[in-house]
N, C-alpha and C positions, 0 to 999 in steps of 0.2 A: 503355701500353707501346709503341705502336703508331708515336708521335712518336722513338723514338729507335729504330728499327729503318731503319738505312740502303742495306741492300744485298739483293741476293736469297740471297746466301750467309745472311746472317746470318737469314735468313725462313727458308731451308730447314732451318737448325740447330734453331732457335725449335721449329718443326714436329716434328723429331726428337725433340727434348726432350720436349715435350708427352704425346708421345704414349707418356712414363713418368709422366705428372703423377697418373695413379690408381692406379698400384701403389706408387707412391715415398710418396705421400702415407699409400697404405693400412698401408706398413709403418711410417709414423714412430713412432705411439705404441708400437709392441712397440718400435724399437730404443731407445727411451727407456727406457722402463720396464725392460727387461731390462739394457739398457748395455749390447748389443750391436751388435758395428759390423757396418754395412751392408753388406757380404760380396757377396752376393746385387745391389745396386744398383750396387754400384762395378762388378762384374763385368761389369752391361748395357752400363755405359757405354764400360767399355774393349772390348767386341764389336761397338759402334758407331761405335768409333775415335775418341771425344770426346777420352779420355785423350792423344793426339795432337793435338791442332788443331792447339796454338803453336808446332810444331814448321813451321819455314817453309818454304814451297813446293819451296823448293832442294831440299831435306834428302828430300822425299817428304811432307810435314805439310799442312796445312790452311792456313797463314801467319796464323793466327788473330793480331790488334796488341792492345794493352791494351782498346781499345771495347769487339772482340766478346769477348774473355773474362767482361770483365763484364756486357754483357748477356745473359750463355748460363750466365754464375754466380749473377745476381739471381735468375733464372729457375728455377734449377732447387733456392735458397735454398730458395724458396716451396714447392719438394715437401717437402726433406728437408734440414734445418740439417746436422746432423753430415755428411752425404753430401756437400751443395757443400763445405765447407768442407772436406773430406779432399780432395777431386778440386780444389782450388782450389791446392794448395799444389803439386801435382804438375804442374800447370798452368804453374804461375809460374816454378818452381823451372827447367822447363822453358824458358820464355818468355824469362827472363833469362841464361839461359846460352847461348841460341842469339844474343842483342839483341847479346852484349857478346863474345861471342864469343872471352873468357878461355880458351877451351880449345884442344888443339891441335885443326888440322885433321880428323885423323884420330880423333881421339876425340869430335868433332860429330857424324862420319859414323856411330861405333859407338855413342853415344847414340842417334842415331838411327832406327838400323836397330830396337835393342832396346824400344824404346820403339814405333816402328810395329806391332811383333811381341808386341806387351802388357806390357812392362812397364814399372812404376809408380816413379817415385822423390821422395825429397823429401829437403830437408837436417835434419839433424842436430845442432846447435848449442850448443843450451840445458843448463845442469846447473843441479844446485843452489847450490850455491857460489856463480854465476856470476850466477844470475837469466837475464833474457832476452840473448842475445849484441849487443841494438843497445846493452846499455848501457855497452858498451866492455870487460868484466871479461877477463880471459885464462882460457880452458880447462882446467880440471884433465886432461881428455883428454890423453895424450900419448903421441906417436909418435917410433919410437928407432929407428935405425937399424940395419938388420942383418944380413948377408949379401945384402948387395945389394938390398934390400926393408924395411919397417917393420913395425913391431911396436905395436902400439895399445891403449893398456889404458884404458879409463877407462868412465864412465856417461853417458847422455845422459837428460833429459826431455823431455816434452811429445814425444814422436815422432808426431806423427798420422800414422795411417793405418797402425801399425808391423802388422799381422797381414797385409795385401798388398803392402807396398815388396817393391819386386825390388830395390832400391838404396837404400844410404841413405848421403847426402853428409856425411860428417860431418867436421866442425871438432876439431884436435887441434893441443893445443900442439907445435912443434918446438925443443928444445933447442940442439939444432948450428946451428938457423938462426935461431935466436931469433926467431921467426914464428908464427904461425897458418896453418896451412896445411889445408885441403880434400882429403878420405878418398873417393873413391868404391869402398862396399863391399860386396860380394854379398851377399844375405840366408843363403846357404849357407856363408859361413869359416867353418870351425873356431872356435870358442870366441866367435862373435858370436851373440848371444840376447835375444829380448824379455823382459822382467817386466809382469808385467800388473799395474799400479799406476792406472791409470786409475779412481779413484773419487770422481768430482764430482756435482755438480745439474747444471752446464750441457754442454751439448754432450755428454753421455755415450756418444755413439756413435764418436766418433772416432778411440777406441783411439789415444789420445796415451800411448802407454806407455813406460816407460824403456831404451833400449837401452843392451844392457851389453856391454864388450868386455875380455873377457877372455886378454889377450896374442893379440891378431888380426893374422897377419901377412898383409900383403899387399905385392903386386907394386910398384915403386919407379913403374910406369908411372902405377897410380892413386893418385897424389900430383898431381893435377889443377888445386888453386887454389893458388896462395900470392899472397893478396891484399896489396897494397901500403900496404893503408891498412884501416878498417875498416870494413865492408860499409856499415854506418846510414851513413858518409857518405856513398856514392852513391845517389842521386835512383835510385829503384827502384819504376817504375808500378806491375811486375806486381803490385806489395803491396795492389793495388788490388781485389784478388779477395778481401781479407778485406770492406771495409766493402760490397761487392756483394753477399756474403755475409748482411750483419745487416739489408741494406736489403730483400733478400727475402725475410727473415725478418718484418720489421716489415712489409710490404707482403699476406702472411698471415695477422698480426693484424686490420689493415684489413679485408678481405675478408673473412673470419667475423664480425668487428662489423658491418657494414655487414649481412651479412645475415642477424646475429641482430636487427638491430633494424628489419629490412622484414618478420620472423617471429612475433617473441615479442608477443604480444597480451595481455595482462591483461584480467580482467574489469572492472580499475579505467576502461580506457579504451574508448571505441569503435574500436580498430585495432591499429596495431602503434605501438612504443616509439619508431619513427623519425618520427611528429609531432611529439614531443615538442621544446621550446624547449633543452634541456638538452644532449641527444641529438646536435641538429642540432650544438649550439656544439662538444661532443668530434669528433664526425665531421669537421667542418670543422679543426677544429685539428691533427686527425690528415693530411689528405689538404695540410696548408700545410706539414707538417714535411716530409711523401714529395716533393712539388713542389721544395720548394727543396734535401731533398736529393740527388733523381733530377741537378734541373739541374746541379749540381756535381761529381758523380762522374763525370758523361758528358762535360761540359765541359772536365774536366782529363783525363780518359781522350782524348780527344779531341785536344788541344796535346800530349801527350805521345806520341801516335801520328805524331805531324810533327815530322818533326825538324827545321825550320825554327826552330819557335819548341822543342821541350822543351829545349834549352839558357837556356829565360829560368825554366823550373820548381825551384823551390827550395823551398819549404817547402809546396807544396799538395797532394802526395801523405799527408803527415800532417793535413795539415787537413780535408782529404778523410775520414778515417778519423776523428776528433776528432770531426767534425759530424755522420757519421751514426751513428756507434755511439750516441752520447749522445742523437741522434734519437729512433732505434730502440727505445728506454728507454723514451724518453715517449711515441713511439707507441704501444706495447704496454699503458703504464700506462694510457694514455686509452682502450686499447679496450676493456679490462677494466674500465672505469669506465661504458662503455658497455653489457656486459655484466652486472655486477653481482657476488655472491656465488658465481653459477654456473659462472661462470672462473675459480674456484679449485677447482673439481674436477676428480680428476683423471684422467679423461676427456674433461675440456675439451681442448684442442690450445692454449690462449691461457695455462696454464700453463706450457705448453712452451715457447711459446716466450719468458716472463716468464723464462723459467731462462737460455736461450737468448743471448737479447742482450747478458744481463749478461756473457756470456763474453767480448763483444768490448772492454770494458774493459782486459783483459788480453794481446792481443794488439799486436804492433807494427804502429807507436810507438805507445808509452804519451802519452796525455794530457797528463803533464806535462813531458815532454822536447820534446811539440809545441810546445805552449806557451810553454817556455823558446826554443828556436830561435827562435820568431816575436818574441820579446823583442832577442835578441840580432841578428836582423838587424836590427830595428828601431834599434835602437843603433848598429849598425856603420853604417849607411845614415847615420844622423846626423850622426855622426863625420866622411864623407865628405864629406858636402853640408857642414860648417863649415869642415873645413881646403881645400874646396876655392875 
């Protein structure tokens, strides 16, 4: 870890974090087992002002750029999946609103101020209908206008982290303007409420529950985005906090294989299972997947931190997240191959995070839209180079 720690800022963070690595750790298996979200963790963090980094220096924040997000999100992967990944979206959700600066002046400063002062927000986007919102679908959510302010009825999923949002950004059709336009809405309006729907294998602490709005009026002022085009098409590093995410999660399996096979002695052998010809070959396989996809996530965290070059970035923030999720898969699978029959119990930690990683599958972008984009620039690029 030690190779990509470039600042003292980012050491001092490191250090902070750490020194939740045995309570965060201690409570995973209850938040799993129970499906219960980490309440108790997120709350440390936002007392430490984590919750704030990306909010930038101007503002009062930390100025935390894509790099350090993700290395203070791999990091803290490794204590507790559902915890990064709840504190990763509020993060981002963060990061990119202050990058792009879509909001008014004054509504940075009172994001700001609220968010220095603890509270937590994330967007809102997803329903059923619709599937995930990069895949272009329109919103059944929809906001009506109405005495000078909106009216908002619909349902959202996947809401992580819905039992502590102070805010939740939510996407809703607008008829009069034939748009999609961006909700910012108190957790306290009148007739806005969680369901607790949250019932998976992976990530079960994340309290992704469905937010329901049942005819929620709000002020005409928090009508905040009306985006010009659709979010998936703009080049969006902060997204980079999910595959930080499953890489520290896979970087967790490592590290309990490794040292269940410097432990576990059979009477079959004179030692431990880490002689073994077998052993050695999973281990290595495992720490070649973490190598090559450490270098890349940091690599393009990295160009996309400079704005020099993140105008030349086009499709490797999804590649990014393609390579390590699918990684993270086969990390876990080799280190429970390493382990044996005994990583499917379940007080193993190597089950968890077998549930774990599969979730990143499901997050955006999806695998096969990466895929396709990297097809079609390819084509377009071709096209270019013949007619020119």
């Amino acid at each position: 870890m030690n190779l990509f720690v470039k600042s003292e800022k980012q050491k001092l963070w490191l250090e902070r974090l750490l020194k939740k690595e045995q309570k965060f750790k201690e409570n995973s298996a209850d938040i799993d087992e129970r499906a219960i979200f980490p309440k108790e963790n997120i709350q440390d963090l936002v007392e430490m002002k984590y919750s704030s980094v990306t909010i930038p220096v101007a503002y009062g924040g930390e100025g935390f750029q894509v790099y350090d997000m993700v290395l203070m999100q791999e990091t803290l992967a490794r204590f507790d999946g559902s915890t990064a990944l709840s504190m990763g979206w509020n993060l981002s959700v963060i990061g990119e609103i202050f990058e792009r600066k879509i909001w008014s002046e004054e509504k940075l400063n009172f994001l700001a101020k609220e968010v220095l002062q603890g509270a937590l927000i994330n967007r809102a986007a997803t329903e059923v209908q619709t599937g995930s919102p990069t895949r272009g679908g329109r919103p059944g959510t929809t906001a009506v206008k109405k005495d000078g302010g909106w009216v908002l009825t619909g349902r959202k999923t996947f809401t992580t982290m819905s039992p502590m949002l102070t805010y939740f950004l939510t996407s809703a059709w607008i008829e009069e303007k034939q748009r999609i336009g961006f909700f910012l809405l108190h957790k306290d309006l009148p007739g806005l409420s969680i369901e607790e729907t949250w019932d998976v294998i992976s990530m079960r602490g994340t309290a992704s529950h469905d937010l329901v709005l049942d005819h929620v009026i709000v002020d005409d002022s928090m009508l905040v985005e009306l985006p010009d085009a659709p979010r998936s098409e703009k080049v969006n590093g902060w997204l980079l906090h999910i595959p930080a995410c499953y890489l520290g999660i896979a970087q967790a399996a490592r590290d309990y294989a490794v040292f269940f096979a410097n432990n576990h002695s059979p009477n079959s052998l004179n030692g431990p299972i880490s002689q073994l010809a077998n052993v050695q070959q999973l281990l290595g396989e495992i720490d070649l997947e973490l190598i090559r996809a450490r270098h890349l996530i940091y690599s393009v965290a990295a160009t996309y931190d400079d704005e020099l070059y993140r105008k030349y970035i086009k499709n490797e923030i999804g590649v990014v997240k393609h390579t390590i999720t699918n990684s993270a898969i086969k990390i876990v699978d080799k280190a429970m191959r390493v382990v044996g029959a005994k990583s499917l119990q379940r007080s193993n930690p190597l089950q968890r995070y077998y549930r774990d990683v599969r979730a990143g599958l499901h997050n955006p972008p999806m695998d096969d839209m990466t895929i396709k984009k990297l097809a079609l620039s390819a084509i377009e690029e071709g096209k270019q180079k013949h007619s020119s």
